[in-house]
GUNUZA-586849 format. One line per field, with one value per atom (N, C-alpha, C, O): residue number from 1; residue in one letter; atom name; x, y negated, z negated. Coordinates in nm, 3 decimals. Example, Ala and Ser with C-alpha at 12.3 -4.5 7.8 and 13.67 -1.06 7.14 Angstrom:
2
pos <- 1 | 1 | 1 | 1 | 2 | 2 | 2 | 2
code <- a | a | a | a | s | s | s | s
site <- N | CA | C | O | N | CA | C | O
px <- 1.319 | 1.230 | 1.320 | 1.424 | 1.285 | 1.367 | 1.290 | 1.341
py <- 0.569 | 0.450 | 0.330 | 0.332 | 0.225 | 0.106 | -0.003 | -0.114
pz <- -0.780 | -0.780 | -0.780 | -0.846 | -0.708 | -0.714 | -0.787 | -0.804
end
This chain:
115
pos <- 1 | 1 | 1 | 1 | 2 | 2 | 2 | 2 | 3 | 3 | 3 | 3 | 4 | 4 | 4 | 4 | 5 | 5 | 5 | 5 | 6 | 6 | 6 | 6 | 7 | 7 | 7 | 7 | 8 | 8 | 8 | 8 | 9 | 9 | 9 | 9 | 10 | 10 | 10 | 10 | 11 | 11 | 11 | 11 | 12 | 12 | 12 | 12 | 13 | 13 | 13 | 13 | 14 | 14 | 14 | 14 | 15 | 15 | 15 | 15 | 16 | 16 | 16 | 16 | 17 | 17 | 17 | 17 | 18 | 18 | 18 | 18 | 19 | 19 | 19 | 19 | 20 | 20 | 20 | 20 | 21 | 21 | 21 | 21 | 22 | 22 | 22 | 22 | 23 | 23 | 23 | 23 | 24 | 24 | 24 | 24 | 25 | 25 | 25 | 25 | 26 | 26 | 26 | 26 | 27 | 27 | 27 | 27 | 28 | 28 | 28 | 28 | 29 | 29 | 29 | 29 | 30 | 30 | 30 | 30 | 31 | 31 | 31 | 31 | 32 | 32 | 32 | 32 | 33 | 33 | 33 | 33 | 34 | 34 | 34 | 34 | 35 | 35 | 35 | 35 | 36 | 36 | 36 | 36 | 37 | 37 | 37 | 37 | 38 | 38 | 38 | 38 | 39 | 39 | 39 | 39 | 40 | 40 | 40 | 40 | 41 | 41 | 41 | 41 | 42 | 42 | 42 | 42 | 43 | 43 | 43 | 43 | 44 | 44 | 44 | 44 | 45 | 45 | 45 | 45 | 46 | 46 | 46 | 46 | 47 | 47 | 47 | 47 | 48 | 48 | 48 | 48 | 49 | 49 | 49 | 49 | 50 | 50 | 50 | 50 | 51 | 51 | 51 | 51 | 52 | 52 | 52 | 52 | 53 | 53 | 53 | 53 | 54 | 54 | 54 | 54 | 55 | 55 | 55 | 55 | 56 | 56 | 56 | 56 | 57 | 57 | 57 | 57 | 58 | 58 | 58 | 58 | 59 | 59 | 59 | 59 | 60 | 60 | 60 | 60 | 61 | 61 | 61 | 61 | 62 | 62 | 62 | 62 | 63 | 63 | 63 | 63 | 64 | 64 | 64 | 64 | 65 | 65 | 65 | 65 | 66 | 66 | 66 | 66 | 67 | 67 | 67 | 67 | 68 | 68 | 68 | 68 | 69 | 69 | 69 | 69 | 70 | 70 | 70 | 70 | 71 | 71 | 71 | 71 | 72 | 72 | 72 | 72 | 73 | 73 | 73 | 73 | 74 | 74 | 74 | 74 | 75 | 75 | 75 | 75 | 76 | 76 | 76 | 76 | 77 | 77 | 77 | 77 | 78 | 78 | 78 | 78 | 79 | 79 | 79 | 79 | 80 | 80 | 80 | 80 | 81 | 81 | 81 | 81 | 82 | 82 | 82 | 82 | 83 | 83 | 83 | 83 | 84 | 84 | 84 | 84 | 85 | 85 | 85 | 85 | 86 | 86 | 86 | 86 | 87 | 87 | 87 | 87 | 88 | 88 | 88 | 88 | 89 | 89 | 89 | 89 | 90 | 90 | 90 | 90 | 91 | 91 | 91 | 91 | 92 | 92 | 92 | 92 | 93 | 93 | 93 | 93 | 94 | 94 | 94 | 94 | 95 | 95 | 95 | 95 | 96 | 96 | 96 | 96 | 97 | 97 | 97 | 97 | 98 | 98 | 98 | 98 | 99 | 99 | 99 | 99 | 100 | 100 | 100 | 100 | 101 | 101 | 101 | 101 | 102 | 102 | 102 | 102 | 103 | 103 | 103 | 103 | 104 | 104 | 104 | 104 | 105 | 105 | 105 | 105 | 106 | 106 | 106 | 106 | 107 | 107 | 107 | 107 | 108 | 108 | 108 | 108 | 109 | 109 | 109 | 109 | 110 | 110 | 110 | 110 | 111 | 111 | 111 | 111 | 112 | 112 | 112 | 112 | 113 | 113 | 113 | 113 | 114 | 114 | 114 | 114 | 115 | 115 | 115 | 115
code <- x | x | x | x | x | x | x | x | x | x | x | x | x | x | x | x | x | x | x | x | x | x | x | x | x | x | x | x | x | x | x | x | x | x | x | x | x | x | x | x | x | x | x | x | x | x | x | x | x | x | x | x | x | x | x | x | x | x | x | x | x | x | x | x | x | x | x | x | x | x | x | x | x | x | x | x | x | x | x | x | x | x | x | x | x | x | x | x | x | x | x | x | x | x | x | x | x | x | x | x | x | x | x | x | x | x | x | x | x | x | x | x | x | x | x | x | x | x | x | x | x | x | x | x | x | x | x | x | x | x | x | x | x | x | x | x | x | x | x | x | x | x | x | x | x | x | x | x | x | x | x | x | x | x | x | x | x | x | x | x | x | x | x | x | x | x | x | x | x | x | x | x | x | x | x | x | x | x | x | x | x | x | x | x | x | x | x | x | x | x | x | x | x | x | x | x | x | x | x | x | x | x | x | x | x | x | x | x | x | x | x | x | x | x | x | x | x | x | x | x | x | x | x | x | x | x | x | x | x | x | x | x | x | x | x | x | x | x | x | x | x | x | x | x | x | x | x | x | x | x | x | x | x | x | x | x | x | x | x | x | x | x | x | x | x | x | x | x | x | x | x | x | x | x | x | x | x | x | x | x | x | x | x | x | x | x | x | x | x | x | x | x | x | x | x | x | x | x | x | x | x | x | x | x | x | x | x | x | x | x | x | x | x | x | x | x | x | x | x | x | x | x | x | x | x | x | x | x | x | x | x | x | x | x | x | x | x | x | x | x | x | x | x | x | x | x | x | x | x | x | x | x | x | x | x | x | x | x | x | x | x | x | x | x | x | x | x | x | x | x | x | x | x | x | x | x | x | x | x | x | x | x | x | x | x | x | x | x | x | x | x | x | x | x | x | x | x | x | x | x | x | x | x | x | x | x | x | x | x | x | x | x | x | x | x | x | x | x | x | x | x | x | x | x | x | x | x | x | x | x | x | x | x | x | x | x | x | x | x | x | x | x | x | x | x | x | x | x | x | x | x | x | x | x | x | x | x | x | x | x
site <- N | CA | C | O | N | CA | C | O | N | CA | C | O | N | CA | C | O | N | CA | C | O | N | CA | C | O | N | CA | C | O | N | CA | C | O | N | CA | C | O | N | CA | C | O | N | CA | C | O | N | CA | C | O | N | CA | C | O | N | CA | C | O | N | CA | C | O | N | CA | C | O | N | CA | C | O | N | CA | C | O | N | CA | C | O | N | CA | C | O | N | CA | C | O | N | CA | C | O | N | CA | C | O | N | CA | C | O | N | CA | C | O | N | CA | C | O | N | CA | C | O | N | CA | C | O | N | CA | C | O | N | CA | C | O | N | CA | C | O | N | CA | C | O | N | CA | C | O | N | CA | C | O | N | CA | C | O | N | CA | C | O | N | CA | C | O | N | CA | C | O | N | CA | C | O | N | CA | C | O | N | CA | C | O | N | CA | C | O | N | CA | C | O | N | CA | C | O | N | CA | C | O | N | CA | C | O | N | CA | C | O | N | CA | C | O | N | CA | C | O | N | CA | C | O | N | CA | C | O | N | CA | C | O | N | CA | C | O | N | CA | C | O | N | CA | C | O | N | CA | C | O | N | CA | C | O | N | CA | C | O | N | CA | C | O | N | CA | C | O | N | CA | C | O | N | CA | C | O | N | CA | C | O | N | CA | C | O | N | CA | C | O | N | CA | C | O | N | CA | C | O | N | CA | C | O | N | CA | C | O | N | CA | C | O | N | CA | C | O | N | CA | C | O | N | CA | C | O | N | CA | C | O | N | CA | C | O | N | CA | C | O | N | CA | C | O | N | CA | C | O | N | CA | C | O | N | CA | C | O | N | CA | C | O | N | CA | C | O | N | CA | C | O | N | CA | C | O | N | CA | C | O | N | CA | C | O | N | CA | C | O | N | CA | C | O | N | CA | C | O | N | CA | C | O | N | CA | C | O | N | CA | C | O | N | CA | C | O | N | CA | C | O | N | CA | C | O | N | CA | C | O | N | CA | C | O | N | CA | C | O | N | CA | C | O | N | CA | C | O | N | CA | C | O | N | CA | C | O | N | CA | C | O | N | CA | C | O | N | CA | C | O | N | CA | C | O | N | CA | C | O | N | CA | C | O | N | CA | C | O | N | CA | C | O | N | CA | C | O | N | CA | C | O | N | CA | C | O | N | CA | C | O | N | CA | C | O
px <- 3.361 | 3.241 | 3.267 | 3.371 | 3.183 | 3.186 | 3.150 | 3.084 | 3.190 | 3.181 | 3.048 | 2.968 | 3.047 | 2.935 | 2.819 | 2.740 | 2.792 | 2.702 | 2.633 | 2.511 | 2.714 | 2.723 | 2.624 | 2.531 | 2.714 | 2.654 | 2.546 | 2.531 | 2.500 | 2.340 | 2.241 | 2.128 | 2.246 | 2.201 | 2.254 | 2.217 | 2.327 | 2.375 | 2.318 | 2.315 | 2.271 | 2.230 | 2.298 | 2.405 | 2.283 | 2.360 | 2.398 | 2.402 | 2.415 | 2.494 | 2.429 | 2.455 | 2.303 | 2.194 | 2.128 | 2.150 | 2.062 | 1.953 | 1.945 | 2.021 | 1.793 | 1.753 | 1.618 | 1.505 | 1.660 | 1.563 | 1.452 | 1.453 | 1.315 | 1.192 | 1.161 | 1.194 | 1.065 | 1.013 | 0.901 | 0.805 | 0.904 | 0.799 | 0.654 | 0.604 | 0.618 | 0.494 | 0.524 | 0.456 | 0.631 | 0.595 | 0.616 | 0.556 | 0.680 | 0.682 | 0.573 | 0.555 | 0.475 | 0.384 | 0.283 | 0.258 | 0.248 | 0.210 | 0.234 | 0.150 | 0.350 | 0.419 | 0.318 | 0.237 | 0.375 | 0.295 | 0.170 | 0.134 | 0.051 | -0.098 | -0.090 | -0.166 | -0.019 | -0.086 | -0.114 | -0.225 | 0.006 | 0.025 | -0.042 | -0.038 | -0.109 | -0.198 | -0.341 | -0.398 | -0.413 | -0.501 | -0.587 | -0.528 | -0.712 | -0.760 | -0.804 | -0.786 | -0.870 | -0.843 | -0.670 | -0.642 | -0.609 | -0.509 | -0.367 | -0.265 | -0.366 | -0.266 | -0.322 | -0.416 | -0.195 | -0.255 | -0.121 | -0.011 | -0.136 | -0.070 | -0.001 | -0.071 | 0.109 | 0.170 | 0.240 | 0.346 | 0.153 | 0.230 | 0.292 | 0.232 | 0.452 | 0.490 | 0.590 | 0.676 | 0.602 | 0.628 | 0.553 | 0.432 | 0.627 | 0.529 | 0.471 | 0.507 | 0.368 | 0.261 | 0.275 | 0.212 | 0.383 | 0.342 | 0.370 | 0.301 | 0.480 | 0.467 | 0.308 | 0.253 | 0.275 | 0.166 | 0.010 | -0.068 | 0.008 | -0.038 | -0.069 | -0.180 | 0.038 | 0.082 | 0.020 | -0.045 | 0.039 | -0.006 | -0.166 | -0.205 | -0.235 | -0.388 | -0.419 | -0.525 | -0.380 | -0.409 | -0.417 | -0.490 | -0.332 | -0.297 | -0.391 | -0.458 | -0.381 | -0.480 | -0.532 | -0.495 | -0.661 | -0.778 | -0.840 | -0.861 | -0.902 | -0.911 | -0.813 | -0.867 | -0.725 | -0.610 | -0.607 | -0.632 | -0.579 | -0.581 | -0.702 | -0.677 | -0.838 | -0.923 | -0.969 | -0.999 | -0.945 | -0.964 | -0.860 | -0.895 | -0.746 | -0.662 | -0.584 | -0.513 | -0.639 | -0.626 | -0.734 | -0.856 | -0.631 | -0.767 | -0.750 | -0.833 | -0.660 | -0.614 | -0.552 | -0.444 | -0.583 | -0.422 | -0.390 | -0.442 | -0.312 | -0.292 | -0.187 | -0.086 | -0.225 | -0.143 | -0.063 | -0.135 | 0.070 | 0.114 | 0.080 | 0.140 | 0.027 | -0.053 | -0.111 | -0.096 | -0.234 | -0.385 | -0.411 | -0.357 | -0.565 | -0.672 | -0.773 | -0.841 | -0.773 | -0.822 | -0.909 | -0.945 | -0.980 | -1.055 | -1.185 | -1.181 | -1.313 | -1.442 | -1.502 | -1.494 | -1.591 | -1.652 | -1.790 | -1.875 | -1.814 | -1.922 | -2.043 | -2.052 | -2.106 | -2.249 | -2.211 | -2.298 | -2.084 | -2.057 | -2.111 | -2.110 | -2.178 | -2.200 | -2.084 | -1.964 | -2.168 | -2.081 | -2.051 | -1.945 | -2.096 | -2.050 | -1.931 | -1.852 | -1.926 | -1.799 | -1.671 | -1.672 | -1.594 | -1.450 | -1.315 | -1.241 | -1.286 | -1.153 | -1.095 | -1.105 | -0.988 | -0.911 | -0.770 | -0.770 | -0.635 | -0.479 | -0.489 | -0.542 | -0.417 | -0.394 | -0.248 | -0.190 | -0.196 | -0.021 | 0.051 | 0.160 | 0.027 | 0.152 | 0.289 | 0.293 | 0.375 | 0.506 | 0.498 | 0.538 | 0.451 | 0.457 | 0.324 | 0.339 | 0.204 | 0.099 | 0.153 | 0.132 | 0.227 | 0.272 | 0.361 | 0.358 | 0.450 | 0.519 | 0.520 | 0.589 | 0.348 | 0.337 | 0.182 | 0.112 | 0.107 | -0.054 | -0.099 | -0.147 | -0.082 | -0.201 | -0.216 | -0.333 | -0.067 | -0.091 | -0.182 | -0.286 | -0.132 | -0.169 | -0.329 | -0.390 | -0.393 | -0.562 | -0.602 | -0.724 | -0.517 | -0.598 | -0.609 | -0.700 | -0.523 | -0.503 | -0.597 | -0.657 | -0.627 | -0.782 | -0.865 | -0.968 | -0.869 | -1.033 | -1.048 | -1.137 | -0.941 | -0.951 | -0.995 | -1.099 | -0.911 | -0.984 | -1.105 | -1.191 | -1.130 | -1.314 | -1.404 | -1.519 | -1.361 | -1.456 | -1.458 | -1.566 | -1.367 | -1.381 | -1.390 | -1.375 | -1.416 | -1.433 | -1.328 | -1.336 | -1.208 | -1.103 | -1.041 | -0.971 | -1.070 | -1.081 | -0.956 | -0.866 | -0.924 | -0.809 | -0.807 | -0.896 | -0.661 | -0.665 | -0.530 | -0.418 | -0.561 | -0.500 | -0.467 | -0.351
py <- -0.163 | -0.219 | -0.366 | -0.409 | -0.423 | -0.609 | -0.607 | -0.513 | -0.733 | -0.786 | -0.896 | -0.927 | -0.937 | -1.007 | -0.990 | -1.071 | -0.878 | -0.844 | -0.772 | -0.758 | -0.718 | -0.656 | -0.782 | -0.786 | -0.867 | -1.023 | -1.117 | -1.239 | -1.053 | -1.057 | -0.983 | -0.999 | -0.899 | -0.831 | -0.828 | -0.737 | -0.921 | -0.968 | -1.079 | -1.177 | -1.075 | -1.231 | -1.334 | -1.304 | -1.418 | -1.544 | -1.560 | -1.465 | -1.632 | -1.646 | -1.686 | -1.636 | -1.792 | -1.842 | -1.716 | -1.651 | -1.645 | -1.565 | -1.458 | -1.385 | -1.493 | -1.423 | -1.319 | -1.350 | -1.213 | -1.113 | -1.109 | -1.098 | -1.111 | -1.097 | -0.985 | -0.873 | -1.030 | -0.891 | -0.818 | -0.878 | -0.676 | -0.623 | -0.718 | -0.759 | -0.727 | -0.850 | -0.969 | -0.999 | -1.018 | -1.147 | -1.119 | -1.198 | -1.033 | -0.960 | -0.934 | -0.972 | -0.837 | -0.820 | -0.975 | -1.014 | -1.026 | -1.150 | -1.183 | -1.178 | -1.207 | -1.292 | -1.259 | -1.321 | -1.132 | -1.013 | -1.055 | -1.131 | -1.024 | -1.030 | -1.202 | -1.253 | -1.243 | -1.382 | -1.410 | -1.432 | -1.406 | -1.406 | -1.320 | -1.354 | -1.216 | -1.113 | -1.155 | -1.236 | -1.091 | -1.124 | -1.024 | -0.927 | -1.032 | -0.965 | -0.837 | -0.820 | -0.707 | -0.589 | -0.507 | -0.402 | -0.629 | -0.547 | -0.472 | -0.449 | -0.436 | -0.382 | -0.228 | -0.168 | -0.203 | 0.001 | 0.006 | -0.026 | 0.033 | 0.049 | 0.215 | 0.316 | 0.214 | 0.394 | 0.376 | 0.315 | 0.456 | 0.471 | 0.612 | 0.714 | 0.584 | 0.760 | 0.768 | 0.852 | 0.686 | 0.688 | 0.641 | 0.653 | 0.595 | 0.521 | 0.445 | 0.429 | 0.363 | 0.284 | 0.155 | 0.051 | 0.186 | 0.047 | -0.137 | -0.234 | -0.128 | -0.296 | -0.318 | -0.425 | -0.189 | -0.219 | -0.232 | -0.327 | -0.150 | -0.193 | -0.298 | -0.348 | -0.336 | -0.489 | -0.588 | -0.685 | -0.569 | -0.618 | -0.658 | -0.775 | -0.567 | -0.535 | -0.568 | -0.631 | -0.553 | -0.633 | -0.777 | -0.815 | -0.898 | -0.998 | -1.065 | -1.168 | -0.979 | -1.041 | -0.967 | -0.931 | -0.930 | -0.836 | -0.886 | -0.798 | -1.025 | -1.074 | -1.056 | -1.006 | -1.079 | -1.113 | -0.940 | -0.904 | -0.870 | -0.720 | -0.662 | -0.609 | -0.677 | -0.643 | -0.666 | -0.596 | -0.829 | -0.894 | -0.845 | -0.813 | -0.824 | -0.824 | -0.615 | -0.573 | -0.555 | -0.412 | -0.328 | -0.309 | -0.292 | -0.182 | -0.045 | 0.044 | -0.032 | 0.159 | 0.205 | 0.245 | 0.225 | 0.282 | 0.445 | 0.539 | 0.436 | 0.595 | 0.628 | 0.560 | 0.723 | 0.792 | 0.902 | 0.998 | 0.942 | 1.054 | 1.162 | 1.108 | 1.255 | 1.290 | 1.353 | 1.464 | 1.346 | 1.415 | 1.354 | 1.286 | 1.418 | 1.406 | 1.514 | 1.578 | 1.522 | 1.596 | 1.671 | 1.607 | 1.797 | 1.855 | 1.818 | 1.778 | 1.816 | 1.806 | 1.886 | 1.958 | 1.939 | 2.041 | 2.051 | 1.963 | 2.170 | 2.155 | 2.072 | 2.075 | 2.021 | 1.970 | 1.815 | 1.734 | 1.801 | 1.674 | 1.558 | 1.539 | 1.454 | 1.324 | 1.235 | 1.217 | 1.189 | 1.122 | 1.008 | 0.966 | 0.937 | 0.829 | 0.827 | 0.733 | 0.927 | 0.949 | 0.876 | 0.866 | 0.848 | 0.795 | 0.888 | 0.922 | 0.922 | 0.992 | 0.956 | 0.841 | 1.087 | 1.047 | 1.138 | 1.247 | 1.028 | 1.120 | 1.227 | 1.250 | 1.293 | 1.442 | 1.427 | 1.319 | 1.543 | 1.556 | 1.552 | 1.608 | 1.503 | 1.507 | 1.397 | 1.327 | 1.431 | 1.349 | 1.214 | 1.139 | 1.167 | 0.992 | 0.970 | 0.879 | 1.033 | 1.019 | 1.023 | 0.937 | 1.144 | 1.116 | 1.010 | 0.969 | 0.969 | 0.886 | 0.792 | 0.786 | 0.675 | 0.619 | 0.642 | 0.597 | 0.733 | 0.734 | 0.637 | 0.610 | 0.562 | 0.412 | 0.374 | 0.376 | 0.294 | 0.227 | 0.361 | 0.336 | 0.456 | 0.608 | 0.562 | 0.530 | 0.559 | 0.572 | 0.446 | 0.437 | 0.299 | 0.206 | 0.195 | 0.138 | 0.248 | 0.233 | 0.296 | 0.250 | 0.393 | 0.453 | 0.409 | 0.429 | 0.321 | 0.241 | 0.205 | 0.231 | 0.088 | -0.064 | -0.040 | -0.094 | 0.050 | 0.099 | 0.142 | 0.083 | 0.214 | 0.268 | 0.157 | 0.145 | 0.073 | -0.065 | -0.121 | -0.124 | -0.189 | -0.251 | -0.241 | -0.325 | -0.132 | -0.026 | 0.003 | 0.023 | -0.012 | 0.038 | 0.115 | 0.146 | 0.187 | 0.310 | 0.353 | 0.270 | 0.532 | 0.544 | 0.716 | 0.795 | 0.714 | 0.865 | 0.927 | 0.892 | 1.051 | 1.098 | 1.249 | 1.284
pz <- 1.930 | 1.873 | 1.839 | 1.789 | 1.866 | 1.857 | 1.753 | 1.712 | 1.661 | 1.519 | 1.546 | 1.458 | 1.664 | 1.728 | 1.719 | 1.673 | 1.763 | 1.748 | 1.646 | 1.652 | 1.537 | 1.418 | 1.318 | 1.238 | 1.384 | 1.289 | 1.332 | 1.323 | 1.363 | 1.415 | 1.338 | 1.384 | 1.225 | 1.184 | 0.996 | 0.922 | 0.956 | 0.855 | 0.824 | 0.899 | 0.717 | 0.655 | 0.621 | 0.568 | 0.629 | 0.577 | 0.444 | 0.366 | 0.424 | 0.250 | 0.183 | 0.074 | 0.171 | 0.128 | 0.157 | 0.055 | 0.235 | 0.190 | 0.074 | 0.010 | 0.085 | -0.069 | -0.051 | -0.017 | -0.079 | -0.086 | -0.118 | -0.241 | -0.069 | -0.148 | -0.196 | -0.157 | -0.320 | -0.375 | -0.326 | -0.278 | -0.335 | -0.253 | -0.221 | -0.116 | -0.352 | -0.364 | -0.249 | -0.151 | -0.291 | -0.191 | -0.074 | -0.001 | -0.011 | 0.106 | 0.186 | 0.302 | 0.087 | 0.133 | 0.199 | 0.313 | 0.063 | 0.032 | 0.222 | 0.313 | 0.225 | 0.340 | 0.485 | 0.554 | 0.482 | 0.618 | 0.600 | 0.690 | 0.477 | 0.509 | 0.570 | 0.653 | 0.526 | 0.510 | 0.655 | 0.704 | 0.720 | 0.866 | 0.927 | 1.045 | 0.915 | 0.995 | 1.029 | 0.956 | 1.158 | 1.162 | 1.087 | 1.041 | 1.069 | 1.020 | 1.058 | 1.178 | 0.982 | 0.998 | 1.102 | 1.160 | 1.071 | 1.204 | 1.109 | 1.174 | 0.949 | 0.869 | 0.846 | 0.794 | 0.922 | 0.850 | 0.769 | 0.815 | 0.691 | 0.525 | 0.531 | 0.531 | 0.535 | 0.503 | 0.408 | 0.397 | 0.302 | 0.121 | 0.166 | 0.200 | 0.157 | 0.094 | 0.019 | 0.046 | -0.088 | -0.238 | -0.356 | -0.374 | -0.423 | -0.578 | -0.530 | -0.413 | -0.571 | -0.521 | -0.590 | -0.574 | -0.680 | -0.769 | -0.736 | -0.767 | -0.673 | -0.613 | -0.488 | -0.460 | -0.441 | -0.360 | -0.477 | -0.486 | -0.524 | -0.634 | -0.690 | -0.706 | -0.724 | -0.800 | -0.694 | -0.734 | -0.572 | -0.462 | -0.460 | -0.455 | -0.463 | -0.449 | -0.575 | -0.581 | -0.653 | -0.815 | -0.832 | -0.923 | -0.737 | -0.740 | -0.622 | -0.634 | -0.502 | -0.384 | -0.308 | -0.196 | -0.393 | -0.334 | -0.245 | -0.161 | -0.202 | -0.118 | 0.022 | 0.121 | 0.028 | 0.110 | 0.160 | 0.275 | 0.076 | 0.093 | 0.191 | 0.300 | 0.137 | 0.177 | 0.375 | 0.472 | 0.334 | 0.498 | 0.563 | 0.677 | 0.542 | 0.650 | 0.689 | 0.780 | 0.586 | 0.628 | 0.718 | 0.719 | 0.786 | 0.868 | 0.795 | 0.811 | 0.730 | 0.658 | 0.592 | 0.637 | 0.453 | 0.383 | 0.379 | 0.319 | 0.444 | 0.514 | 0.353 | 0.334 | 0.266 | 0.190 | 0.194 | 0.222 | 0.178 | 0.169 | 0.021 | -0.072 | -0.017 | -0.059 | -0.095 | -0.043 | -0.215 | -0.197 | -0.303 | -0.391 | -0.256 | -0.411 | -0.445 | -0.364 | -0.547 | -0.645 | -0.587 | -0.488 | -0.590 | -0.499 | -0.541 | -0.657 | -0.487 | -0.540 | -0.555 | -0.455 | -0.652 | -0.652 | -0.564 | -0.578 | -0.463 | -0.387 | -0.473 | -0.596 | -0.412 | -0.456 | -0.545 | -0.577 | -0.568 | -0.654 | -0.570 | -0.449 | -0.717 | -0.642 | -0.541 | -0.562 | -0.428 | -0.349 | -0.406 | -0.359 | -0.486 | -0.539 | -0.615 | -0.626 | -0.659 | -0.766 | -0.638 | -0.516 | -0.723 | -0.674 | -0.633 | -0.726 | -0.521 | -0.526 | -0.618 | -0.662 | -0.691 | -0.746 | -0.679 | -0.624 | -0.714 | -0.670 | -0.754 | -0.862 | -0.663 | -0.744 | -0.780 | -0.787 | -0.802 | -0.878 | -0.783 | -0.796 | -0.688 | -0.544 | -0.630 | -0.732 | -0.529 | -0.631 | -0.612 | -0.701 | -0.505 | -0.478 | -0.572 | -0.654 | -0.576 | -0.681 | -0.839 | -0.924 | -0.853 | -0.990 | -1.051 | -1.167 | -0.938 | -0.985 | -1.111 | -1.213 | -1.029 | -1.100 | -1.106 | -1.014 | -1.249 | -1.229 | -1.188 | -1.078 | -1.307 | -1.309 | -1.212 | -1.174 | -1.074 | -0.966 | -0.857 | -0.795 | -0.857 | -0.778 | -0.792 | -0.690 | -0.922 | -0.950 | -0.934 | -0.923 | -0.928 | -0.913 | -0.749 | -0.689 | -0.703 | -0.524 | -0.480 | -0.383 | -0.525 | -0.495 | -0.529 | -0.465 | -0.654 | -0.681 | -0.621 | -0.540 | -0.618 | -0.538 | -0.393 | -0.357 | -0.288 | -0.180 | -0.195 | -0.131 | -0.251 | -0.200 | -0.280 | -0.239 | -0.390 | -0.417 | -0.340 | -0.281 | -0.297 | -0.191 | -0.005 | 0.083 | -0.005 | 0.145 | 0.285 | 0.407 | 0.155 | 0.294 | 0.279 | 0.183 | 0.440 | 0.457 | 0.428 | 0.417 | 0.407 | 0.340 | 0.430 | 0.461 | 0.447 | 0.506 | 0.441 | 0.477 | 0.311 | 0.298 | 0.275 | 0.256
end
């Protein structure tokens, strides 16, 4: 095995890790629009943190946030307006708050979500 090529895949000594946020940040910015399908299948919370900071940026540039998952069941005849909410799945429980705002924020703002 080559050390050569090993080191192609090692960072330099100056680099510095971004945080999920600016990461993200980084990706939408550069995307065209509707072209991000989103796969949550843990805690939600730096994405979260994400959609909290640039709902704009979020909105234009996702086509889908695919969740690993569920939500809450509805009772036949319930209003459609009402809002999904996460249910107790373990990446949902993790963290509630980000879990229930990731669902607001998607259906306020109308992107689509498959979980």
């Amino acid at each position: 095995c080559s050390t050569a090529f090993a080191n192609n895949y090692i960072p330099s000594k100056d680099w510095k890790p971004y945080s999920a946020p600016e990461l993200l940040k980084k990706i939408y910015t550069r995307a065209e629009d509707k072209s991000i399908d989103v796969c949550l299948i843990a805690a939600m919370t730096d994405f979260a943190h994400f959609v909290e900071t640039e709902p704009e940026l979020f909105s234009a540039k996702t086509r889908r946030v695919n969740i690993q998952g569920g939500a809450k069941a509805r009772e036949e005849g319930a209003d459609p307006s009402v809002f999904l909410e996460p249910d107790d799945s373990y990446n949902c429980f993790c963290n509630e708050d980000a879990s229930e705002f990731v669902f607001q924020r998607c259906q306020e703002l109308g992107v689509p979500m498959t979980i």
